[in-house]
C-alpha positions as CSV (number, residue, x, y, z in Angstrom):
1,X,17.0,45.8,173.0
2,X,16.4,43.2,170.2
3,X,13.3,43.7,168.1
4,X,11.0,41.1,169.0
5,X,8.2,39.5,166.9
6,X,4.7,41.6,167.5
7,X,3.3,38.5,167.7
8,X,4.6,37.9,171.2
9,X,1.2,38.2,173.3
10,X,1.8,40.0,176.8
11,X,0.0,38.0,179.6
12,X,-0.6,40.0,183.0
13,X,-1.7,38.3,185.9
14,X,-4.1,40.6,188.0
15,X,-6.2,38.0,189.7
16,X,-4.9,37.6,193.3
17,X,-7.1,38.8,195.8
18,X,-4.0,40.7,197.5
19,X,-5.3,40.4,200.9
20,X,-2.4,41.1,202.7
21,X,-2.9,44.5,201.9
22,X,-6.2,44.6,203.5
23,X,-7.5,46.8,201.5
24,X,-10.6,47.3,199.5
25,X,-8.4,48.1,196.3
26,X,-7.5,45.4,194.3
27,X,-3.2,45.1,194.6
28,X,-2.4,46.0,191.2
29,X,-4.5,49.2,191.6
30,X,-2.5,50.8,194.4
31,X,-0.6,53.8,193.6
32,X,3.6,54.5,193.0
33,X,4.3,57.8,192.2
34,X,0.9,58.8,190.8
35,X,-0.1,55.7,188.8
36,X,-1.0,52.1,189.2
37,X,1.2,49.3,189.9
38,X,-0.2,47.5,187.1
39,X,0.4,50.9,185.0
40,X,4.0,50.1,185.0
41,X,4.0,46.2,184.3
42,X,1.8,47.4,181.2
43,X,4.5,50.0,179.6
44,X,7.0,47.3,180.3
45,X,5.1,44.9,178.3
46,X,4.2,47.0,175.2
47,X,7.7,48.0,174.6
48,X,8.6,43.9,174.0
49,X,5.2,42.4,172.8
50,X,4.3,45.0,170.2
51,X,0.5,43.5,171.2
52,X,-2.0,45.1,173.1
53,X,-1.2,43.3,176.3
54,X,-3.9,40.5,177.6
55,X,-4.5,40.8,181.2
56,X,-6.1,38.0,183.7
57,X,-8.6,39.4,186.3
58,X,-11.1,37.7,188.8
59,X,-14.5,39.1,190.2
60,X,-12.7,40.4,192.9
61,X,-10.6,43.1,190.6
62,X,-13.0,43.3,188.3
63,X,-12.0,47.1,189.0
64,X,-9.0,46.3,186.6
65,X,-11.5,46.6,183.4
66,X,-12.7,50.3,184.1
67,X,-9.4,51.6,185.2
68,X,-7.2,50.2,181.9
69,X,-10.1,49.6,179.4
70,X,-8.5,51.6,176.9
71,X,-5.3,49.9,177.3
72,X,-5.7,45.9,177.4
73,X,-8.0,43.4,176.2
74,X,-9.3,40.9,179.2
75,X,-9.7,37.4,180.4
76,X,-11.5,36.5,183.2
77,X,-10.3,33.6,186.0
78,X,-13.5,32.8,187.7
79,X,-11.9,31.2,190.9
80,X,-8.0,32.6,191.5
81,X,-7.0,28.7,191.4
82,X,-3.6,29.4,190.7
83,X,-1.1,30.9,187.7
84,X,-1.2,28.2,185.4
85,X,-5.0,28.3,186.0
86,X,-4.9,31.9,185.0
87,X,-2.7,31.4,181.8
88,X,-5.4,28.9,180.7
89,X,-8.2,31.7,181.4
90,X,-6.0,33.6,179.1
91,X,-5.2,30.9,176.2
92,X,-9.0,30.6,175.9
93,X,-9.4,33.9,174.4
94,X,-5.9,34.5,173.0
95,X,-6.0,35.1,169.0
96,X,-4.9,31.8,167.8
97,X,-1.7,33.3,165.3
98,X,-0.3,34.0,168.6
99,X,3.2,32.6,168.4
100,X,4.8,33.3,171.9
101,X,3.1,34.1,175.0
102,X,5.1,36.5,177.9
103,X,3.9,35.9,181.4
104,X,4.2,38.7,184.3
105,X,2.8,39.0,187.6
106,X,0.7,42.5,187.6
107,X,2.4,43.3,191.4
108,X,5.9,43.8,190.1
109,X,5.9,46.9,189.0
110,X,8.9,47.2,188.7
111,X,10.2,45.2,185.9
112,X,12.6,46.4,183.1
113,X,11.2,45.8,179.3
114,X,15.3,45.4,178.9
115,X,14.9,41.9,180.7
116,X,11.5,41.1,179.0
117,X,13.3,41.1,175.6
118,X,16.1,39.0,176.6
119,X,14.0,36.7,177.9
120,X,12.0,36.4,175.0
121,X,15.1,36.4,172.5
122,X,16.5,33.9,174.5
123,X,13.7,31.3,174.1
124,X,13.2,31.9,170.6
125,X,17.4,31.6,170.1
126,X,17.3,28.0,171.9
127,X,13.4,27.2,170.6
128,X,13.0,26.7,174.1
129,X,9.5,25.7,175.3
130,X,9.4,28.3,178.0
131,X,12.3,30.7,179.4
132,X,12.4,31.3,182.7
133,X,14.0,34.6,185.2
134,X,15.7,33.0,187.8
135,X,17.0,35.6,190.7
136,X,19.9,34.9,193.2
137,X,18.4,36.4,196.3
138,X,19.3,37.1,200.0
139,X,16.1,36.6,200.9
140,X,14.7,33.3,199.2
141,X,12.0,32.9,202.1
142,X,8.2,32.5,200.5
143,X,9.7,31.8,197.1
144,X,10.0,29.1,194.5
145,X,13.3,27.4,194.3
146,X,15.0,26.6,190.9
147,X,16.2,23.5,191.0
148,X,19.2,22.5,188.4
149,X,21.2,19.5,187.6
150,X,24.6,18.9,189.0
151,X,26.6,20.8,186.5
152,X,23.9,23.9,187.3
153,X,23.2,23.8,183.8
154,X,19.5,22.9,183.4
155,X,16.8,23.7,185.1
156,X,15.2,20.5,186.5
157,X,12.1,22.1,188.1
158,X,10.8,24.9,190.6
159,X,9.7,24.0,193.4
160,X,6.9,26.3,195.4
161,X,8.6,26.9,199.4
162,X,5.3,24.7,200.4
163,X,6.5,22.0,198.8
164,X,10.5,22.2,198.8
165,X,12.3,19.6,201.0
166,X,14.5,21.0,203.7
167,X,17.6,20.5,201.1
168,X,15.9,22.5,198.7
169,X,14.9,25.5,200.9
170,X,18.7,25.6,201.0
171,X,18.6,27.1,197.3
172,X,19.2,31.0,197.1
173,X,18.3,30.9,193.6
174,X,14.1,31.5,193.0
175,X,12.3,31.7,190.4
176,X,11.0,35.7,189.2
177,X,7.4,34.9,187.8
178,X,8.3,35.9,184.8
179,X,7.8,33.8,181.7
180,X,7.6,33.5,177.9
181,X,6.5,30.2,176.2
182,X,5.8,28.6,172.6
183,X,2.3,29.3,171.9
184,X,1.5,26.4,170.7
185,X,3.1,24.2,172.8
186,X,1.4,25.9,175.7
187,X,-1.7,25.0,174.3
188,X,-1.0,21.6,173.9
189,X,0.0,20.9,177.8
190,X,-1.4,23.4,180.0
191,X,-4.2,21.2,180.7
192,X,-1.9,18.3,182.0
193,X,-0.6,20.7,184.8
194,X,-1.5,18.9,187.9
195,X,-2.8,20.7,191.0
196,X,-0.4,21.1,194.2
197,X,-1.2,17.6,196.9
198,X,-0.4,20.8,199.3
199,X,-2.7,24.0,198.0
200,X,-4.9,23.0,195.5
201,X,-3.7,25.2,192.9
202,X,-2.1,24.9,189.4
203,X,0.9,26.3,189.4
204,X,3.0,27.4,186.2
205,X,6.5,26.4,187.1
206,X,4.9,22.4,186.9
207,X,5.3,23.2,183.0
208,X,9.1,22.8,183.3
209,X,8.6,19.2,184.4
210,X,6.3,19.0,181.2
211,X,8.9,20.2,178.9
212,X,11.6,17.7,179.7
213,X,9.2,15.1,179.2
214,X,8.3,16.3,176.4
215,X,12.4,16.5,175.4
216,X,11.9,20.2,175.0
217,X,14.2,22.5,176.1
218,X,13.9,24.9,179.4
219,X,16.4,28.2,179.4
220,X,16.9,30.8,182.2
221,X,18.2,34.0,182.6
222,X,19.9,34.7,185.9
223,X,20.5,38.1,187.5
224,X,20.8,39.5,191.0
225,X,18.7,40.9,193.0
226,X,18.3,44.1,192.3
227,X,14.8,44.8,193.6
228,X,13.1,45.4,189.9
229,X,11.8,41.8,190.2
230,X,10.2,42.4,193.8
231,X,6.6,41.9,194.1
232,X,4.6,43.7,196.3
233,X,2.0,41.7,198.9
234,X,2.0,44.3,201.7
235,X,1.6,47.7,202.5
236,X,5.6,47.6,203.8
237,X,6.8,46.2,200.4
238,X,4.8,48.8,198.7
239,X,6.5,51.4,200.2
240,X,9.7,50.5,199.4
241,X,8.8,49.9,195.7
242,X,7.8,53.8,196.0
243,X,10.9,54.9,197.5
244,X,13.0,53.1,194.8
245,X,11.0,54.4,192.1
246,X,11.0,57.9,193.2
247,X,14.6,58.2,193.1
248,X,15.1,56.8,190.1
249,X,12.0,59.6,188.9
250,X,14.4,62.5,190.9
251,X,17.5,61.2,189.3
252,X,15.9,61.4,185.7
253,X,15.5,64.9,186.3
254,X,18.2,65.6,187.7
255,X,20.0,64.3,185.2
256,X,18.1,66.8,182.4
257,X,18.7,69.5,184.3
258,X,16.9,69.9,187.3
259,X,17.8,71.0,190.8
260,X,16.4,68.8,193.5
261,X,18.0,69.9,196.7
262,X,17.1,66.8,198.9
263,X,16.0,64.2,196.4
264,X,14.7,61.9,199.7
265,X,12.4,64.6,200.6
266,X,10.9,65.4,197.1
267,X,8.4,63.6,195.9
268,X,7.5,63.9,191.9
269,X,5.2,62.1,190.6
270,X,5.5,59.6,187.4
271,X,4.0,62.2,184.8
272,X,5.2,65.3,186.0
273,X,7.6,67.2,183.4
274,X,10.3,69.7,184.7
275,X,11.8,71.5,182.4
276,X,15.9,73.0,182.8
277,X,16.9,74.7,185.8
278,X,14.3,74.0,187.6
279,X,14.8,74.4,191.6
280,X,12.7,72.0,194.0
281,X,13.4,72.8,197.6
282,X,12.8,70.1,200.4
283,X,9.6,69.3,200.7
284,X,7.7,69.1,197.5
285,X,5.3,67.6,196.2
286,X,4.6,67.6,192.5
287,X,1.5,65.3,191.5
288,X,-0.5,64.3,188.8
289,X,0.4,65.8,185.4
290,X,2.1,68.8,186.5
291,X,4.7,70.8,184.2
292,X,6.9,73.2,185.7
293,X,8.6,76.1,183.0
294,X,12.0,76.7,183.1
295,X,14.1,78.4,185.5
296,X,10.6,78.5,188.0
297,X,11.8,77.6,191.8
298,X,9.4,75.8,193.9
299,X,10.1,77.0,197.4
300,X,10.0,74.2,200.6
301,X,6.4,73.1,201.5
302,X,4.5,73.4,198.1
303,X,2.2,70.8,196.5
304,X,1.2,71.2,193.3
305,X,-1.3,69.2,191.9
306,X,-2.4,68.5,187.8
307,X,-1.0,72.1,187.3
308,X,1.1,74.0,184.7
309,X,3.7,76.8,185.7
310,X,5.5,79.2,183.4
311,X,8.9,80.1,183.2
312,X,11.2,82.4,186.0
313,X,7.9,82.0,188.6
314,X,8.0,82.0,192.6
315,X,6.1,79.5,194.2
316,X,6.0,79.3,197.7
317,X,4.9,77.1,200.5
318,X,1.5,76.8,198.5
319,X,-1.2,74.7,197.3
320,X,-1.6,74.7,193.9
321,X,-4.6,72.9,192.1
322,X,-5.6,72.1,188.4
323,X,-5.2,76.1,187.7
324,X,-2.7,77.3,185.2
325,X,0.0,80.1,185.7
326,X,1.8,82.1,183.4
327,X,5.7,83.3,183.1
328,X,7.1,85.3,186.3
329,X,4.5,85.0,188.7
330,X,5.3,85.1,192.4
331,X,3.0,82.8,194.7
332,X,2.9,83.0,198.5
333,X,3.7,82.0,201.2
334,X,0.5,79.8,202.3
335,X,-1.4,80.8,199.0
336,X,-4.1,78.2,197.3
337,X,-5.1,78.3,193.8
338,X,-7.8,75.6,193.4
339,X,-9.3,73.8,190.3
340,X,-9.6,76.3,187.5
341,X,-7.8,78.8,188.4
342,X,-5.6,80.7,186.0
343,X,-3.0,83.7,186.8
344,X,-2.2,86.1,184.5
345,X,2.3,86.9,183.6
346,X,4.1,88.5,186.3
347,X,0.8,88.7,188.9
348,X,2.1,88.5,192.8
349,X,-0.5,86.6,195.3
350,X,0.6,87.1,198.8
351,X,0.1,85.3,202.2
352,X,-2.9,83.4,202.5
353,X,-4.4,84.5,199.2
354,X,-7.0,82.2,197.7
355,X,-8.5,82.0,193.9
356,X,-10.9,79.8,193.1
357,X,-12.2,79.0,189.4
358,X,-11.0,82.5,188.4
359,X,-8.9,84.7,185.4
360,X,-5.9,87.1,187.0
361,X,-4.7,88.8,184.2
362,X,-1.3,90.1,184.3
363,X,0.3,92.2,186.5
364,X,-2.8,91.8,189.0
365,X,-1.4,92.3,192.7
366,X,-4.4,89.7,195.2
367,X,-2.9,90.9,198.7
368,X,-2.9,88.9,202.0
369,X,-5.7,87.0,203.2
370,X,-7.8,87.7,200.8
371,X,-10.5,85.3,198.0
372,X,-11.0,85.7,194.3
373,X,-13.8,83.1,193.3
374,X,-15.4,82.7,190.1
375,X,-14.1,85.8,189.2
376,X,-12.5,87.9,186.7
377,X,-9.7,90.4,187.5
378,X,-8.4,92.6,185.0
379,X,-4.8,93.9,183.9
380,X,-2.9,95.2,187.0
381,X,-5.5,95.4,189.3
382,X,-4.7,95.8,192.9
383,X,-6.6,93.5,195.3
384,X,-6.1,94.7,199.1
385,X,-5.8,92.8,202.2
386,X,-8.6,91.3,203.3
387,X,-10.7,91.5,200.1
388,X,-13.2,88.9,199.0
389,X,-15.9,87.6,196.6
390,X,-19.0,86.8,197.8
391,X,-19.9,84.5,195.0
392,X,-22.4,82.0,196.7
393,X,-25.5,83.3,197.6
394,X,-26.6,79.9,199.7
395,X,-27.9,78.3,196.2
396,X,-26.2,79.5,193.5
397,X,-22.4,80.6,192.1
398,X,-22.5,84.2,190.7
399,X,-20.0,85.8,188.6
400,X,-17.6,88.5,189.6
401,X,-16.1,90.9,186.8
402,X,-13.7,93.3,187.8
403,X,-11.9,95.8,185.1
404,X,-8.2,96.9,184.6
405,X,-6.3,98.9,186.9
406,X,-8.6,98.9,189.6
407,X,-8.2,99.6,193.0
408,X,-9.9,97.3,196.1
409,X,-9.7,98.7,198.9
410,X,-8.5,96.4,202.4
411,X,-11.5,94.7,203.6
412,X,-14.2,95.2,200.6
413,X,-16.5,92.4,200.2
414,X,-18.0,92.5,196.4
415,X,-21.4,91.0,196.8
416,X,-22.1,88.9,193.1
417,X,-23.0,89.6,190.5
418,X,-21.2,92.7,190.0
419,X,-19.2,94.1,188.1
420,X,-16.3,97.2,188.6
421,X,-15.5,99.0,185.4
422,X,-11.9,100.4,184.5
423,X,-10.3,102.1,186.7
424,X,-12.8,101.8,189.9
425,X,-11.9,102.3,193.1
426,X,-13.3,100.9,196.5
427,X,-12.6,102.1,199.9
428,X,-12.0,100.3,202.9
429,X,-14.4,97.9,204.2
430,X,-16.9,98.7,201.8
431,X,-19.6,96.1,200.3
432,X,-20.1,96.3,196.9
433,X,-23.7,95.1,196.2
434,X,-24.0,96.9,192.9
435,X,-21.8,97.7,189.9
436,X,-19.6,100.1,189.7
437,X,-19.1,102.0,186.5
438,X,-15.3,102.9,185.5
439,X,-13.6,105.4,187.2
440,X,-15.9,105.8,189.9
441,X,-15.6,105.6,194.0
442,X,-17.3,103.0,195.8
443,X,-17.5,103.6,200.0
444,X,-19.1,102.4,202.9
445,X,-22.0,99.8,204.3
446,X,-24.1,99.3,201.9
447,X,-21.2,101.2,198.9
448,X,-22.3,104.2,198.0
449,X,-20.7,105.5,194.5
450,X,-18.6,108.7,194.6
451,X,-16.7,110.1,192.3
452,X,-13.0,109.8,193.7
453,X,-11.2,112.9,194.7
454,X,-8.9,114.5,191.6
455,X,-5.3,113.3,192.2
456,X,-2.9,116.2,193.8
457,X,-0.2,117.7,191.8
458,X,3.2,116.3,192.7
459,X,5.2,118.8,194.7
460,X,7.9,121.2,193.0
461,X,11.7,119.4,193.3
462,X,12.7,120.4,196.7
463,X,16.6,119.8,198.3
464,X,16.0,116.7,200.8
465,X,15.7,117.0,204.4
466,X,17.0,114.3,205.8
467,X,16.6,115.3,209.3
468,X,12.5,116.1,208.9
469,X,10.9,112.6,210.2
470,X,8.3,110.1,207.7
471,X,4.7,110.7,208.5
472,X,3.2,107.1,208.9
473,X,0.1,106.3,206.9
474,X,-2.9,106.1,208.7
475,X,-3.8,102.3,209.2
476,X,-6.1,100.8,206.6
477,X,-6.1,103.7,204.1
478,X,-4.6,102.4,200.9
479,X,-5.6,105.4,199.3
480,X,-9.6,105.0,200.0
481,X,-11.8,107.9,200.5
482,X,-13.1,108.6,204.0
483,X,-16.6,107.0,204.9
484,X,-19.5,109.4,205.5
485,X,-22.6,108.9,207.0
């Protein structure tokens, strides 16, 4: 890419109503891949302007200004009355050292800042008056014509599809959208643009007419259709601008290092970063700002969503939520960590195991069906099946805090606030409605605290007996003492 001038001022047109999306969004504010379409027109137009890019909005998308405040300064087009109308909207607050002025539609997403710089070295090579992008396309239908002279040299004018004659429909060449003018000369003649005898509007491709007269010269670049110069109007279009941009995201990573085993079926959004030998099964879905550590696989079925996962980790058919996870953890099947969450190094959470707003440390074991909210769980603590915190009392959150190496029993409900010290134990189906101090036993309805039974002395080495049959455990013990009454 050449190294254009910074003083070539990005103009984004963002004005259209979009109503063929029939939505309550304005266009350029629909999503690809985790970001708005007018997200991507912006990068592209940074990396050639150097300027912070100006962009055109009406009342109706007015929304524009919140969402990209940070990122653009802002005209406004009272009535959408066409582009050249727009562009004017734009000259009038435009920093007069401006030199060259870039013109791009804000619902092509798209567009390559490779293209953008040609265009713009082309005009200043020539010291054009404006450079157009004309597109051979299959499909000319709705789209402004370029019209050339007889050697197909120079372009004559563009003519809207409203206005083309029959002969000129018959043109497969059409004109992108995509412009970038001499500032100054801009200024002199975008008030003599005439409006359409058919819409009403001012249209910007009228300036080539201007130019000639004015003995100034109009150059093009040409390419093929490739799809980067689409814009989107519909719901339809817009998914096919999602599909192509997905698989260009998948083949990035891919190409860094990452295994995506059916790239159609895996959908990772813009921000996401995956880091070598990563494996994404069919079926994912990575959103937001996610990172994935190295060599972590994420099995079929998972969505992960503004999260950050270690290295050498197991995630499995889960939902995982704005939470953070550490190096060699193993998620699920059907597990959910929602928003601020945060699982300690090599910690297992098994089938339907939830955590909500809580600290695992490492090497804690949350068993099947089972809650942790607004919790802390120390250093290899064993949560049974069926265990839960009962952290809302109907009004307000309360706090769980549960030491290291403790044992829950299956089934114990821990009423907050409360607290288990080191090394407590809980028996099966108690509820805990009061601390329970380290090393102690809690049992029953309401827990009553015990001290646990002293552990038995392994037996003396004894030849095996192969032939003497495994006594089952007794269902639902985990180790828990007997409730008395």
């Amino acid at each position: 890419m050449s190294n254009t001038s910074d003083a070539v001022l990005p103009v984004i047109l963002a004005a259209g109503l979009g109503t063929r999306m029939k939505s309550r969004t304005p266009k350029v504010l629909h999503e690809l891949c985790g970001r708005p379409m007018l997200a991507y027109v912006l990068d592209a137009a940074r990396e050639v302007g150097g300027r912070r890019p100006l962009v055109v909005y009406s009342p109706a998308t007015a929304e524009v200004t919140e969402t990209f405040g940070d990122e653009a300064d802002f005209a406004i087009q009272e009535m959408p009355l066409g582009t050249a109308d727009a562009v004017r909207a734009a000259l009038a607050v435009a920093p007069e050292e401006v030199g060259e002025i870039l013109v791009l539609s804000g619902d092509v997403p798209l567009v390559q800042s490779d293209l953008l710089a040609e265009l713009v070295d082309l005009r200043r090579a020539r010291n054009a008056a404006m450079a157009v992008v004309a597109v051979h396309s299959v499909n000319p239908t709705g789209l402004g014509r370029v019209v050339r002279s007889d050697d197909g040299g120079q372009v004559l004018r563009i003519v809207e599809q409203k206005d083309a004659t029959p002969e000129e429909l018959e043109i497969d060449e059409v004109n992108a959208g995509v412009y970038a003018f001499d500032a100054a000369w801009l200024r002199r003649r975008i008030a003599d643009v005439k409006p359409s005898p058919v819409s009403g509007e001012f249209y910007l491709p009228a300036l080539v007419v201007l130019a000639r007269e004015d003995r100034r010269a109009v150059v093009s670049v040409e390419v093929e259709d490739d799809g980067t110069l689409s814009g989107i109007n519909d719901r339809s279009q817009l998914a096919e601008a999602e599909l192509d941009l997905r698989l260009s995201i998948n083949e990035r990573h891919m190409i860094e290092g990452v295994t995506i085993v059916d790239p159609l079926r895996t959908y990772v959004d813009f921000a996401v970063e995956l880091a070598p030998d990563v494996v994404l099964e069919p079926g994912v879905i990575l959103r937001g700002k996610t990172r994935i550590g190295e060599g972590t696989r994420i099995g079929a079925g998972s969505q992960i969503i503004d999260t950050v996962v270690g290295r050498d980790c197991l995630v499995w058919a889960s939902v995982l939520e704005s939470s953070e996870v550490e190096d060699e953890v193993q998620i699920g099947p059907f597990s959910h960590l929602r928003p601020g969450s945060s699982i300690g190094r090599k910690a297992r959470l098994g089938n339907f195991a939830e955590v909500k707003a809580s600290r695992l440390e490492p090497g804690v074991q949350q068993h099947h069906f089972s809650y942790i909210g607004d919790a802390e769980v120390g250093e290899r603590t064993n949560v049974g099946a069926g265990s839960i915190t009962c952290n809302y009392d109907g009004v307000r959150k309360h706090k769980t805090r549960i030491g290291k190496n403790v044992f829950i029993g299956s089934d114990t409900m821990l009423v907050a606030p409360v607290e288990l010290g080191d090394g407590a134990r809980t028996g099966a189906g108690a509820v805990v409605t009061r601390d329970v101090p380290a090393g102690m036993l809690a049992v029953g309805v309401p827990a009553r605290l015990r001290k646990p039974r002293a552990a038995a002395s392994p037996p003396a080495e004894e030849p095996a007996t192969p032939e003497a049959p495994a006594v089952p455990e007794a269902p639902g013990a985990q180790g828990a003492e007997p409730v008395t009454r």
